[in-house]
GUTI-985885 format. One record per residue: residue number from 0; residue in three letters; x, y negated, z of N, C-alpha, C in turn. Coordinates in steps of 0.2 Angstrom, whole numbers. Each point is the difference from the previous one (the first is absolute). Layout:
<pts>
PT  resi  resn  n.east  n.north   n.up  ca.east  ca.north  ca.up  c.east  c.north   c.up
PT   NUM   Ala       X        Y      Z        X         Y      Z       X        Y      Z
...
</pts>
This chain:
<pts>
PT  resi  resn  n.east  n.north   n.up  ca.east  ca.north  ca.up  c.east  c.north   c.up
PT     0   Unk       4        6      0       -4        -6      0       4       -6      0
PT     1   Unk      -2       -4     -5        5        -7      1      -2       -4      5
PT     2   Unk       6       -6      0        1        -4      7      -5       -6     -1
PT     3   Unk      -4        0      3       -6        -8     -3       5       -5     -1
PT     4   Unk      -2       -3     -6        2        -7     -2      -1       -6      5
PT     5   Unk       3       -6      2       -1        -4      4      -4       -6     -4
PT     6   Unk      -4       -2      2       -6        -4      1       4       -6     -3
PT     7   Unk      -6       -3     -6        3        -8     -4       1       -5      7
PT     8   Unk      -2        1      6        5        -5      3       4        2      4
PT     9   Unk       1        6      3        7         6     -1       6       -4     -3
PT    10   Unk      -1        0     -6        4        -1     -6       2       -7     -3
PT    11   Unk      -5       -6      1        1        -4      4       7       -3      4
PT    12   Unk      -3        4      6        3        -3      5       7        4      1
PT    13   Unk       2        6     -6        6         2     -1       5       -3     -3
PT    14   Unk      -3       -3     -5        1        -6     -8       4       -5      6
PT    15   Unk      -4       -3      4        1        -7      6       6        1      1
PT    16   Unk       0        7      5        7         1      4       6        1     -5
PT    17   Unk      -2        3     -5        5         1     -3       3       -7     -7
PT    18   Unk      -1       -5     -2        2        -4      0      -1       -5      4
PT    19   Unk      -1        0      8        5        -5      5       5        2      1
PT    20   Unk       3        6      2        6         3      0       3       -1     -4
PT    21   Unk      -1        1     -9        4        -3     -2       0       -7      0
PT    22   Unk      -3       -5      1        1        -8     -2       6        0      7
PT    23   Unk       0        4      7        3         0      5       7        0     -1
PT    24   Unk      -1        7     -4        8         1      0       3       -2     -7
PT    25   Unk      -5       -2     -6        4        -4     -7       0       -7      3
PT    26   Unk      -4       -4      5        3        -7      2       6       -1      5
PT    27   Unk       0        5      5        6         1      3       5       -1     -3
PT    28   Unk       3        7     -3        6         0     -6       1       -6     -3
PT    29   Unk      -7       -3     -5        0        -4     -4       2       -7      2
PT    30   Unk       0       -1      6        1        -7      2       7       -1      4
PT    31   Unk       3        7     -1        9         2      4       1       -3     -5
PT    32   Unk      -1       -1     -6        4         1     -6       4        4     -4
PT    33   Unk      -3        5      3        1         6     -5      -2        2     -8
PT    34   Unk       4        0     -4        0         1     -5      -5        4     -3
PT    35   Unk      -7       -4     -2       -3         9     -3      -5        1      9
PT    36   Unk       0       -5      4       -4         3      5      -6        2      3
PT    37   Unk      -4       -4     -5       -8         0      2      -1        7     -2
PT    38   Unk       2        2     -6       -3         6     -3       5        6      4
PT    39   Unk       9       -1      3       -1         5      3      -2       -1      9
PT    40   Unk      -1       -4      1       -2         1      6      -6        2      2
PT    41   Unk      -7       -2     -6       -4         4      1       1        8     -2
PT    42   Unk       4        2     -3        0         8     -2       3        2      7
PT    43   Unk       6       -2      2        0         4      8      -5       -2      4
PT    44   Unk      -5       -4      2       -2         2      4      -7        4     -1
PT    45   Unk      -2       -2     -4       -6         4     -3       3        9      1
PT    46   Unk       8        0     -5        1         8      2      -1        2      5
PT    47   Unk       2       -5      7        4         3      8     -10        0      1
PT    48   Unk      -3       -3     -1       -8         0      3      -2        8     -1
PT    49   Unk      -1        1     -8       -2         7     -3       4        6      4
PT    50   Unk       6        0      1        4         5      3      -1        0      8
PT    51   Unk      -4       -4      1       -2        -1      7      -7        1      2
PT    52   Unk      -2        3     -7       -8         3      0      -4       -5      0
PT    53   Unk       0       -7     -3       -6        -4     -1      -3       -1     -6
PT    54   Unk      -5        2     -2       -1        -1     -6      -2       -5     -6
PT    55   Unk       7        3     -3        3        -7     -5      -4        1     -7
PT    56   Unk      -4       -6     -3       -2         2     -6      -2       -7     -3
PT    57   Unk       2        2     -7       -2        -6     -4      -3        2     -5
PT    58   Unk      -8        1     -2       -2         0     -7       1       -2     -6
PT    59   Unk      -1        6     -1        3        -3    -10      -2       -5     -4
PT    60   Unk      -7       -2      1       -1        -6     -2       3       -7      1
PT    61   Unk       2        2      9        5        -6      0       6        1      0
PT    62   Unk       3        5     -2        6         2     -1       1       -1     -7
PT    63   Unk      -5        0     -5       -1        -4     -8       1       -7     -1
PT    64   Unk      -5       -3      5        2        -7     -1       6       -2      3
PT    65   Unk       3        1      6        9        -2      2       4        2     -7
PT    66   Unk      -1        7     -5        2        -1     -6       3       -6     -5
PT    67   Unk      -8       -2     -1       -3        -5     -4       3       -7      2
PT    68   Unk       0       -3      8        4        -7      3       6        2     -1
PT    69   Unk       2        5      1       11         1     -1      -1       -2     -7
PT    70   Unk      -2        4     -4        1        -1     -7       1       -5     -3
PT    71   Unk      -6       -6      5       -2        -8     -4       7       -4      2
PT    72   Unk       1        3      6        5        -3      4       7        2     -4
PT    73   Unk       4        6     -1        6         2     -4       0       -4     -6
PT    74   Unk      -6        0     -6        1        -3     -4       0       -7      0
PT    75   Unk      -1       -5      5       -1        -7      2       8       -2     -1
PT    76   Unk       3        4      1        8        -1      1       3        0     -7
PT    77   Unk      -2        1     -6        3         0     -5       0       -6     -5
PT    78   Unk       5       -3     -3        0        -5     -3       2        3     -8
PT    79   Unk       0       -5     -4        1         1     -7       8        1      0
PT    80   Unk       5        0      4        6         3      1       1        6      2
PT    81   Unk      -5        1      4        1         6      3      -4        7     -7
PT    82   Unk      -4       -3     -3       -4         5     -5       7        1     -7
PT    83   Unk       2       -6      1        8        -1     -6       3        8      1
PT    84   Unk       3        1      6        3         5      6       0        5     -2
PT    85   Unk      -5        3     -3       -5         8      0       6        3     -9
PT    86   Unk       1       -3     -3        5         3     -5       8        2      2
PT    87   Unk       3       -4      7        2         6      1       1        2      5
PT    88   Unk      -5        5     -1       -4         5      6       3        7     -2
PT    89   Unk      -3        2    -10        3         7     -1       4        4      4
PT    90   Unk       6       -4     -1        7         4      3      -2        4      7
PT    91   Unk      -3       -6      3        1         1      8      -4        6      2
PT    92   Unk      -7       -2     -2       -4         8     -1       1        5     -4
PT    93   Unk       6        0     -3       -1         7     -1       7        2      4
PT    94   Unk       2       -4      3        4         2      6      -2        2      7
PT    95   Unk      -6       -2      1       -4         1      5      -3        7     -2
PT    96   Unk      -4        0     -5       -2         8     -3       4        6      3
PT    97   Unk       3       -2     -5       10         6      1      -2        2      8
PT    98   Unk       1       -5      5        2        -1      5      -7        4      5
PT    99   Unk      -6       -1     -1       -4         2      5      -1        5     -3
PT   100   Unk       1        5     -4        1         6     -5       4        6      6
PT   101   Unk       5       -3      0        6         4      5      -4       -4      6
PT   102   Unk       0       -3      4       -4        -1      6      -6        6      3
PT   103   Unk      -2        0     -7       -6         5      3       2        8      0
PT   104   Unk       6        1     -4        3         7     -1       5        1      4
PT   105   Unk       3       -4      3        2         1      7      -1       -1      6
PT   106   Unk      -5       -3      1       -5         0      6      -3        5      1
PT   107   Unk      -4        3     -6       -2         6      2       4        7      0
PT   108   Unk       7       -1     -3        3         7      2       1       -2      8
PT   109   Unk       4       -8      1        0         1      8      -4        3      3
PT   110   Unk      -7        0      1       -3         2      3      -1        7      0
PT   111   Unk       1        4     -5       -2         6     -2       7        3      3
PT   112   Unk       5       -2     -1        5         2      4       3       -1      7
PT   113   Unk      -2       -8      4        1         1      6      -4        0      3
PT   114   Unk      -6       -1      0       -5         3      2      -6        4     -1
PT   115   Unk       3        5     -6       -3         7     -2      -7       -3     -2
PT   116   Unk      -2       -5     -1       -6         0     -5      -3        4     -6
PT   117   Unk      -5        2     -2       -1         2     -5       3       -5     -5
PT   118   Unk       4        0     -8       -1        -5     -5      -7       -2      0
PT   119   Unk      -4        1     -2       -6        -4     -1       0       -6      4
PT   120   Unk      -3        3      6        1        -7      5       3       -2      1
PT   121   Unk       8        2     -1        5        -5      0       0       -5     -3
PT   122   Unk      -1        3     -9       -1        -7     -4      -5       -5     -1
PT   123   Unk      -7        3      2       -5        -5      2      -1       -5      6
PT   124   Unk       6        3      4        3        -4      7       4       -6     -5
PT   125   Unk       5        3     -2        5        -5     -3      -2       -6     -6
PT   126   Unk      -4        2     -4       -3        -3     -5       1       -9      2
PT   127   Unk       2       -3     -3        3        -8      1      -6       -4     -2
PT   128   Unk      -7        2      2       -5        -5     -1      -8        5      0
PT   129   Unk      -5       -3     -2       -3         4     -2      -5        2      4
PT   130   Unk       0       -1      9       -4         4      3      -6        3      0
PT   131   Unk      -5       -4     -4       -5         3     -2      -2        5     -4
PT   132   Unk       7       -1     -5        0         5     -4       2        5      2
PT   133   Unk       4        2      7        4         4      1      -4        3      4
PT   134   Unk      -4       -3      5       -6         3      3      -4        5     -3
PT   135   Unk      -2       -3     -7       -5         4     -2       5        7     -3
PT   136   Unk       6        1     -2        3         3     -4      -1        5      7
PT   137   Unk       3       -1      4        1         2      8      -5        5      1
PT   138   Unk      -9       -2      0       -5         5      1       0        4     -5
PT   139   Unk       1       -2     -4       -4         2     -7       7        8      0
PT   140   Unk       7       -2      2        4         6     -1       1        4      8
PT   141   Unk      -4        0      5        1         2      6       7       -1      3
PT   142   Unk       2       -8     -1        7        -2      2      -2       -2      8
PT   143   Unk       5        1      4       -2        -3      6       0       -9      1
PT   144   Unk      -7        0      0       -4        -9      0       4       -4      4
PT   145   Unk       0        4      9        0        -3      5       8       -3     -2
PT   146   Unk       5        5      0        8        -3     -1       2       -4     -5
PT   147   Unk      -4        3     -6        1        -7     -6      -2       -8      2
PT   148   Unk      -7       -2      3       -2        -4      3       5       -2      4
PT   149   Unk       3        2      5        3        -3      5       8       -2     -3
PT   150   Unk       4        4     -3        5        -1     -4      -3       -7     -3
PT   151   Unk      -2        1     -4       -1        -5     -6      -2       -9      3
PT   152   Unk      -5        2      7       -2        -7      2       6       -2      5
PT   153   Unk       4        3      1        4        -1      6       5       -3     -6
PT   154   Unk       2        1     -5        3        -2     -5       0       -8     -1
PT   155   Unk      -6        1     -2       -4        -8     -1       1       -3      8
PT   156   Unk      -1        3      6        1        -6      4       7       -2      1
PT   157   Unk       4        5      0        8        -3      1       0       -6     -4
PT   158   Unk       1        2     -8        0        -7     -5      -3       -4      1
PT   159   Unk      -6        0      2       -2        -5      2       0       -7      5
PT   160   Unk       6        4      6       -2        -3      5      10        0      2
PT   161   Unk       1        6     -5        9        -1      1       4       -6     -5
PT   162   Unk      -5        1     -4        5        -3     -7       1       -8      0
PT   163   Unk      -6       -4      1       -1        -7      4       6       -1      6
PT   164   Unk      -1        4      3        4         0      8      11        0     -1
PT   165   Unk       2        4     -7        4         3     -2       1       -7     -4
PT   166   Unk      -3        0     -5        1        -7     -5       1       -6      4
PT   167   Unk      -4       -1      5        5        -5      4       4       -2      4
PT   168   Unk       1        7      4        6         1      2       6       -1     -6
PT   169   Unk      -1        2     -2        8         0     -7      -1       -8      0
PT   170   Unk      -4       -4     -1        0        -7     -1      -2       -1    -10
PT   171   Unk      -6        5      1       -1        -1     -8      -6       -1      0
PT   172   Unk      -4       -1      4       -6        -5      0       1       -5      8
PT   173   Unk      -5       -4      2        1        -5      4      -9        0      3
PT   174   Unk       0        1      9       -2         2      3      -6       -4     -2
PT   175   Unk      -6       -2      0       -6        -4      0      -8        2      1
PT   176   Unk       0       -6      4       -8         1      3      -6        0     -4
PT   177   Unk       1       -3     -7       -4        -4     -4      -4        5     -3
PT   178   Unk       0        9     -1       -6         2     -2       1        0     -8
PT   179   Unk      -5        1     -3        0        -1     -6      -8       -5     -4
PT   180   Unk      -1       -2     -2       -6        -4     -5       3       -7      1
PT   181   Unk      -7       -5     -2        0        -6     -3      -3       -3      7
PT   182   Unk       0       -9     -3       -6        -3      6      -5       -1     -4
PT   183   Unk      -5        0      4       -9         2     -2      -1       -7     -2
PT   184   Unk      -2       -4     -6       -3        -5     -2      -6       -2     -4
PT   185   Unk      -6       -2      4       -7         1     -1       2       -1     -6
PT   186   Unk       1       -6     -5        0        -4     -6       3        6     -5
PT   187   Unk       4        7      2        2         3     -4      -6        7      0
PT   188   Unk      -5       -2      3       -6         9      1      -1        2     -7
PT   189   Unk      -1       -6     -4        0         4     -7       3        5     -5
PT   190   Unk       6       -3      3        6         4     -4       0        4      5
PT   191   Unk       0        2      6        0         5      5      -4        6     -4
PT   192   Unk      -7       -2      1       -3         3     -1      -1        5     -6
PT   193   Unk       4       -3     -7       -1         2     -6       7        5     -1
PT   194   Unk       5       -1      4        6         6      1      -1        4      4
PT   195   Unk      -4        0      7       -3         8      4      -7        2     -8
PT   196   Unk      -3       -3     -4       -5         4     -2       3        3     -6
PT   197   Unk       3       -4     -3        4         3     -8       5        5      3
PT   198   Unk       3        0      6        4         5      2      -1        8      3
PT   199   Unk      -7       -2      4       -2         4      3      -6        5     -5
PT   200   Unk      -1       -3     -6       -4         4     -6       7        4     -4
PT   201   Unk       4       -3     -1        6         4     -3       2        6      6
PT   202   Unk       0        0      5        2         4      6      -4        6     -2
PT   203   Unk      -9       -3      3       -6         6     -3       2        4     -5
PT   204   Unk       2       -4     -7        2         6     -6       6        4      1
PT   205   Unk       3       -1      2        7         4     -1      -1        5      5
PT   206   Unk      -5       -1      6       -1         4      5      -6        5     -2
PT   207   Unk      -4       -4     -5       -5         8     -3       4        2     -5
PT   208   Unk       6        0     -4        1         3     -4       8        3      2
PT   209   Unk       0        0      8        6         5      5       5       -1     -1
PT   210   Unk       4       -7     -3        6        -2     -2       1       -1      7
PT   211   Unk       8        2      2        3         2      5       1       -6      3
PT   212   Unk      -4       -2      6        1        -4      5      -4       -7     -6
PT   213   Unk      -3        6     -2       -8        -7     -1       0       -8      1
PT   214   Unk      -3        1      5       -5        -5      5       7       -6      1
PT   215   Unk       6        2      3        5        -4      0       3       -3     -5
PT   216   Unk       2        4     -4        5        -2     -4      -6       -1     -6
PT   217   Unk      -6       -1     -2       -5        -2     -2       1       -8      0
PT   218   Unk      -1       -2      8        0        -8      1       6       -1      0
PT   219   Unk       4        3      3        8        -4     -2       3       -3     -6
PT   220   Unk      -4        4     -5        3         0     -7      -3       -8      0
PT   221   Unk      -9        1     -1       -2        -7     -2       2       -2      4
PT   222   Unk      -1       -2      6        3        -6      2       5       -2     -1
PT   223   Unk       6        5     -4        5        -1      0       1       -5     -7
PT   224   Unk      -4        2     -5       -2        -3     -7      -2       -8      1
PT   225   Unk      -5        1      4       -3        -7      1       3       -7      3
PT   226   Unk       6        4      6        4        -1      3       8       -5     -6
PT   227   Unk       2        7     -3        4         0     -3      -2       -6     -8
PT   228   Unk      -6        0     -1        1        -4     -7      -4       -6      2
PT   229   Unk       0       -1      6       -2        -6      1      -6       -3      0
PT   230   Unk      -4        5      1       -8        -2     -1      -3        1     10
PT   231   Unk       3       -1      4       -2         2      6       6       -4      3
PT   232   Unk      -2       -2      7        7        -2      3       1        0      8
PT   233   Unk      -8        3      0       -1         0      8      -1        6      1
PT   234   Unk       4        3      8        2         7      1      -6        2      7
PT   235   Unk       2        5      3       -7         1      3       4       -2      7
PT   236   Unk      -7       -1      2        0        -3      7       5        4      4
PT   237   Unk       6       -4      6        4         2      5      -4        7      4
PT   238   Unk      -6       -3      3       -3         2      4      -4        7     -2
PT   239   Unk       0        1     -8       -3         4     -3       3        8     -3
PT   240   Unk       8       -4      0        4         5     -4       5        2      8
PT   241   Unk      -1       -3      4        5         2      8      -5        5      1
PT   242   Unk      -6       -2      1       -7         5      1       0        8     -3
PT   243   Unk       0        0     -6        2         4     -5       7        5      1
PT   244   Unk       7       -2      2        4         2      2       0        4      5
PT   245   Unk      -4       -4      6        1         4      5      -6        7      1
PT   246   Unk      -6       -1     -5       -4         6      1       3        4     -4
PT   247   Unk       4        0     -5        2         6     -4       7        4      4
PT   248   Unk       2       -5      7        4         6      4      -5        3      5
PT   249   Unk      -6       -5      1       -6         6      3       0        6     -4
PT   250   Unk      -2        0     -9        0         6     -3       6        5      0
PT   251   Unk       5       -3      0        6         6      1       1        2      8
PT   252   Unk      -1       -4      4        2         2      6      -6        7      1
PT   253   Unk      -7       -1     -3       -5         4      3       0        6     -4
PT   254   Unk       3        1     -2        4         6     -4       1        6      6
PT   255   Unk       3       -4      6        2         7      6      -7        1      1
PT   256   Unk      -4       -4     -1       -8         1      5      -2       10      1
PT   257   Unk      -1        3      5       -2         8      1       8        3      1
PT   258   Unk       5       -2     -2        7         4      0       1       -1      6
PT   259   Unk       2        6      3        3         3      7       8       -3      0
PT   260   Unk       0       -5      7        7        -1     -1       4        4     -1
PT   261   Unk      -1        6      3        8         6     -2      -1        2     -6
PT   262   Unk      -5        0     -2        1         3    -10       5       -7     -2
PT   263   Unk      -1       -6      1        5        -2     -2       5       -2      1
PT   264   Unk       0        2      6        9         0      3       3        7     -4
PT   265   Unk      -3        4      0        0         8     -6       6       -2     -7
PT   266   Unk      -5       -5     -1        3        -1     -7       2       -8     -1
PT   267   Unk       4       -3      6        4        -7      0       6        6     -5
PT   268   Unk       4        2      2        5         0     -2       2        5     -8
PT   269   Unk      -7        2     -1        0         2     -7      -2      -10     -3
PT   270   Unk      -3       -3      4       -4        -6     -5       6       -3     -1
PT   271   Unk       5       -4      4        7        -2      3       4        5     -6
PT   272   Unk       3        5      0        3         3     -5       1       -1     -5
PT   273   Unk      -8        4     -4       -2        -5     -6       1       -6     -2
PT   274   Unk      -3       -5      3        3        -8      0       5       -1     -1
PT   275   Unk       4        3      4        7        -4     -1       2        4     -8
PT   276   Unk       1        6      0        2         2     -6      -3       -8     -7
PT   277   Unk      -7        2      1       -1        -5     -5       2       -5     -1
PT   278   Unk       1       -4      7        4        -6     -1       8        0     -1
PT   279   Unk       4        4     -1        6         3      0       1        0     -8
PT   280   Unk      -4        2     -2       -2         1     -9      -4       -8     -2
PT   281   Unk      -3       -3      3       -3        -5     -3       4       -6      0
PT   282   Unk       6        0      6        5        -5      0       5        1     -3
PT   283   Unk       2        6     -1        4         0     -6      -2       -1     -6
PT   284   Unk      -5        1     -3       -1        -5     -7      -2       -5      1
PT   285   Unk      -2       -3      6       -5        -8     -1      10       -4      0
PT   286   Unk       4        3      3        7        -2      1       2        0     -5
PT   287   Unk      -1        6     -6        3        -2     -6      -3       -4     -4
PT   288   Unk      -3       -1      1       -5        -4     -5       2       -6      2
PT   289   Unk       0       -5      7        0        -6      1      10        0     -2
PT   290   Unk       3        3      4        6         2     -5      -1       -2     -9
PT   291   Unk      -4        1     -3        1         1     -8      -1       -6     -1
PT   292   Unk      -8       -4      2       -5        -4     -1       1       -5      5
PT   293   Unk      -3       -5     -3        3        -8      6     -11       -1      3
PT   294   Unk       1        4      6       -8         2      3       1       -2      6
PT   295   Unk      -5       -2      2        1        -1      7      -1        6      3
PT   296   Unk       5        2      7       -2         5      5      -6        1      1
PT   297   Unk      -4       -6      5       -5         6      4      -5        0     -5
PT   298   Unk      -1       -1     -7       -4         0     -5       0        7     -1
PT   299   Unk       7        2     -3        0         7     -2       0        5      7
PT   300   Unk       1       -3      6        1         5      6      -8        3      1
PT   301   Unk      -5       -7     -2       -9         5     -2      -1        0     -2
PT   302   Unk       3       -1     -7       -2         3     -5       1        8     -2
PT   303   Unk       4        2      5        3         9      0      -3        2      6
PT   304   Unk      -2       -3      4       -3         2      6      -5        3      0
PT   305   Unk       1        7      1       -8         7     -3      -4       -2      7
PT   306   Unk      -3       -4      1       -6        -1      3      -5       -2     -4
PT   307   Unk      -6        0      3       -7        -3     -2       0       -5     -3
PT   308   Unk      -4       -1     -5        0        -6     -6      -3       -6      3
PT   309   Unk      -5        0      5       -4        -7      3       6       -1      5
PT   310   Unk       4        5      5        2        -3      4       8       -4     -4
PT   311   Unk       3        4     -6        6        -3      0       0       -6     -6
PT   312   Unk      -7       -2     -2       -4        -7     -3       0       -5      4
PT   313   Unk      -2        3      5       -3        -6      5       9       -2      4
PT   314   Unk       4        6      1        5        -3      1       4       -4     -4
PT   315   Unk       0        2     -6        3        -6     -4      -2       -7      2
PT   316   Unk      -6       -1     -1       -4        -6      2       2       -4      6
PT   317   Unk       0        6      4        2        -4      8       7       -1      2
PT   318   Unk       3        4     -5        8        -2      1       3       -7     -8
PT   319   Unk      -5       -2     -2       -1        -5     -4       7        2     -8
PT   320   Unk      -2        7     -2        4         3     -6      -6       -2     -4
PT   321   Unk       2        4     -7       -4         0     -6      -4        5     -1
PT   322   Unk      -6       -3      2       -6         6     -1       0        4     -8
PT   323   Unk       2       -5     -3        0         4     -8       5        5     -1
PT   324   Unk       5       -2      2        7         6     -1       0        6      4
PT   325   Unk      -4       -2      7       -2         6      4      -4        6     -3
PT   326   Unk      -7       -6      0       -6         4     -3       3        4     -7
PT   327   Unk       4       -3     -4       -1         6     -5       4        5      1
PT   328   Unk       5       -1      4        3         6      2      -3        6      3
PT   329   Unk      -6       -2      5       -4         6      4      -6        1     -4
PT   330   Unk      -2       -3     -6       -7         0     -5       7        7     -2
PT   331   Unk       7       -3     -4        3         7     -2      -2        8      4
PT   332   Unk       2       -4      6        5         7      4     -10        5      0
PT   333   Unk      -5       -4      3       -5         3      1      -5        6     -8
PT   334   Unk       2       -7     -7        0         4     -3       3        6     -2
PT   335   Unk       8        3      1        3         3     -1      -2        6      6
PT   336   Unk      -1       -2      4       -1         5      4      -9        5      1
PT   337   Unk      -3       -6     -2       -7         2     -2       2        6     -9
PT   338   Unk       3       -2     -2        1         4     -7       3        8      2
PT   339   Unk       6       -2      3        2         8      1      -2        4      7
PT   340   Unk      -2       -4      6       -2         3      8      -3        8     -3
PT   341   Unk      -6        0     -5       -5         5      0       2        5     -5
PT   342   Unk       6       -2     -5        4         3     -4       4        6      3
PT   343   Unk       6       -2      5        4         2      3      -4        3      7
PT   344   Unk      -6       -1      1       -2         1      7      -4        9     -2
PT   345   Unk      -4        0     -6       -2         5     -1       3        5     -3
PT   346   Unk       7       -4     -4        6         6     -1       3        5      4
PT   347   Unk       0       -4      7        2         3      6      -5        4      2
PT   348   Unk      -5       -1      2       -7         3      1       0        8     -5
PT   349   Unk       2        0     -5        0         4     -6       5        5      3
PT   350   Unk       0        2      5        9         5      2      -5        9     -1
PT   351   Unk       4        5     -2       -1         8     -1      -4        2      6
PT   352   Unk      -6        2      2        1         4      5       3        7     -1
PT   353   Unk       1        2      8        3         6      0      -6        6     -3
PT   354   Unk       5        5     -1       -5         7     -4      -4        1      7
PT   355   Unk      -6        3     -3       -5         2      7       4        4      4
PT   356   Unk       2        6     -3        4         5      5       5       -2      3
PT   357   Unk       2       -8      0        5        -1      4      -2       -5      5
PT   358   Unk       2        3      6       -5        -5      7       5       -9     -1
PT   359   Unk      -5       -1      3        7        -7      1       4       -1      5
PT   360   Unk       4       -2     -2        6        -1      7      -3       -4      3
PT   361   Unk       3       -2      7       -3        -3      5       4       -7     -1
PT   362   Unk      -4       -4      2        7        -8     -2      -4       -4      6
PT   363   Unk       6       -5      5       -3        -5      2      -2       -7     -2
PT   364   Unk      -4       -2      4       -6        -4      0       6       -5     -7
PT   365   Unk      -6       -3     -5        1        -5     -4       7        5     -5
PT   366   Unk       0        3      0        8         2     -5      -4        5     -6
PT   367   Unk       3       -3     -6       -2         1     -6       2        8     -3
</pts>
């Protein structure tokens, strides 16, 4: 018998808790001056709440529109220089390709080797983007849900919450309270209003015809267009796009929600392992490339960053990079991974069983 659903004011009042906690812990952070703060300090504390058994949640309809504000917000930032930009980009993405190719082909033997995973779930653990596709690939091939899930979001939090923190320790961004958007002026509502509606009807489309990461990179783009050729000039509200920021670490942090803290102490050091391997591999080509190419560091530092597409957008934004050079690099890295993940996932899936007359060997837990 299933568990009753809780009650539309149940639900409500879990929405409430669960974005105070994060305005709590992304204003905190955010006003230290930490780099990147609002969005990661509400992801830790929203995670530390869930792991604490509170129930974390954000609905998908409003986890659509936080989409849709980042998006108007990321493309506000582009100017008819920075659209010039995007010719040379070639090079660089098909060094990132290259590069999260091998990220994913050696994450998942680490896993399968040091910690006896099956390949499968290794590789859908490892997979450098994609989560939802990797979810669904997950059930559909009776991969272990729970470990892939926690690898993969524990992935997205370190980058998240490490990479800001790391960048300015090196002194390659500069600490600031200031959040990201424009100031609100009643005399520009028109032009407001015609960039979230033109932008937000492009979003809808690319999101009913399941273009990878839709709904965001949908408005990013126009507003980036609008932005960029000069026919708009006012960005979205301070208030609206800090807002925005900090409820999408509500949605990543609510990720633990139901997970038993010891499952994921279980798998910190397969999550951790993993990680590093990839960043080990992603910093020597983002190294060769800034090496080859006159690029700015922390441009290409997230631009190779196999994290989630909203969070490592939104941090370009808030560490004040190029949302255009970013964005197409992870439009790449997601397109490329959405083409092969179910290619290579099913190959593996396709392994001989043994003849009936031959019993199976005994193997432990997770070993392929």
């Amino acid at each position: 018998m299933s568990a009753p659903q809780p009650s539309s004011t149940a639900r409500l009042g879990q929405l409430a808790e669960t974005l105070a906690i994060a305005a709590v812990g992304g204003l905190t952070v955010g006003l230290l001056g930490v780099p990147g703060g609002y969005l990661s300090g509400a992801i830790l504390s929203v995670a530390a709440a869930a792991l604490a058994r509170r129930p974390m949640v954000v609905p998908a309809p409003l986890t659509r529109v936080i989409f849709v504000a980042i998006g108007i917000s990321l493309g506000a930032v582009a100017t008819p220089e920075t659209l010039k930009g995007v010719v040379t980009y070639p090079a660089s993405i098909s060094v990132l390709v290259v590069a999260m190719a091998i990220v994913g082909v050696a994450s998942a033997w680490y896993l399968k080797i040091v910690h006896r995973w099956n390949l499968l779930s290794a590789y859908l653990a490892s997979a450098p983007g994609g989560l939802s596709q990797v979810m669904a690939l997950a059930a559909e091939m009776g991969a272990d849900l729970r470990g892939i899930a926690i690898v993969q979001t524990i992935r997205v939090v370190i980058i998240a919450v490490g990479l800001p923190a790391g960048l300015s320790l090196a002194g390659l961004v500069a600490p600031s309270t200031r959040g990201v958007g424009g100031a609100f002026d009643i005399a520009t509502l028109d032009e407001l209003a015609i960039l979230i509606g033109v932008s937000t009807a492009a979003a809808i489309v690319l999101y009913r015809i399941r273009f990878p990461g839709g709904l965001l990179f949908g408005a990013m783009l126009t507003s980036a267009i609008l932005h960029g050729s000069g026919l708009v000039q006012v960005a979205m509200p301070w208030w609206v796009a800090n807002a925005a920021m900090i409820a999408l670490g509500a949605v990543t942090g609510s990720r633990f929600a139901n997970t038993p803290l010891r499952l994921v102490v279980d798998f910190i050091a397969a999550a951790f392992g993993s990680f590093l391997v990839a960043v080990a591999i992603g910093a020597v080509f983002a190294a060769g490339l800034i090496g080859m190419m006159s690029l700015s560091v922390p441009e290409v530092l997230i631009s190779f960053a196999p994290g989630a597409v909203d969070a490592m957008m939104l941090l370009a934004l808030a560490l004040h990079l190029d949302p255009v050079y970013v964005g197409a690099h992870h439009l790449s890295r997601i397109f490329f991974v959405s083409v092969t993940l179910p290619l290579v996932a099913r190959r593996i899936a396709r392994k001989p069983k043994p003849p009936a007359d031959t019993p199976p060997r005994p193997q432990p837990p997770f070993q392929d």
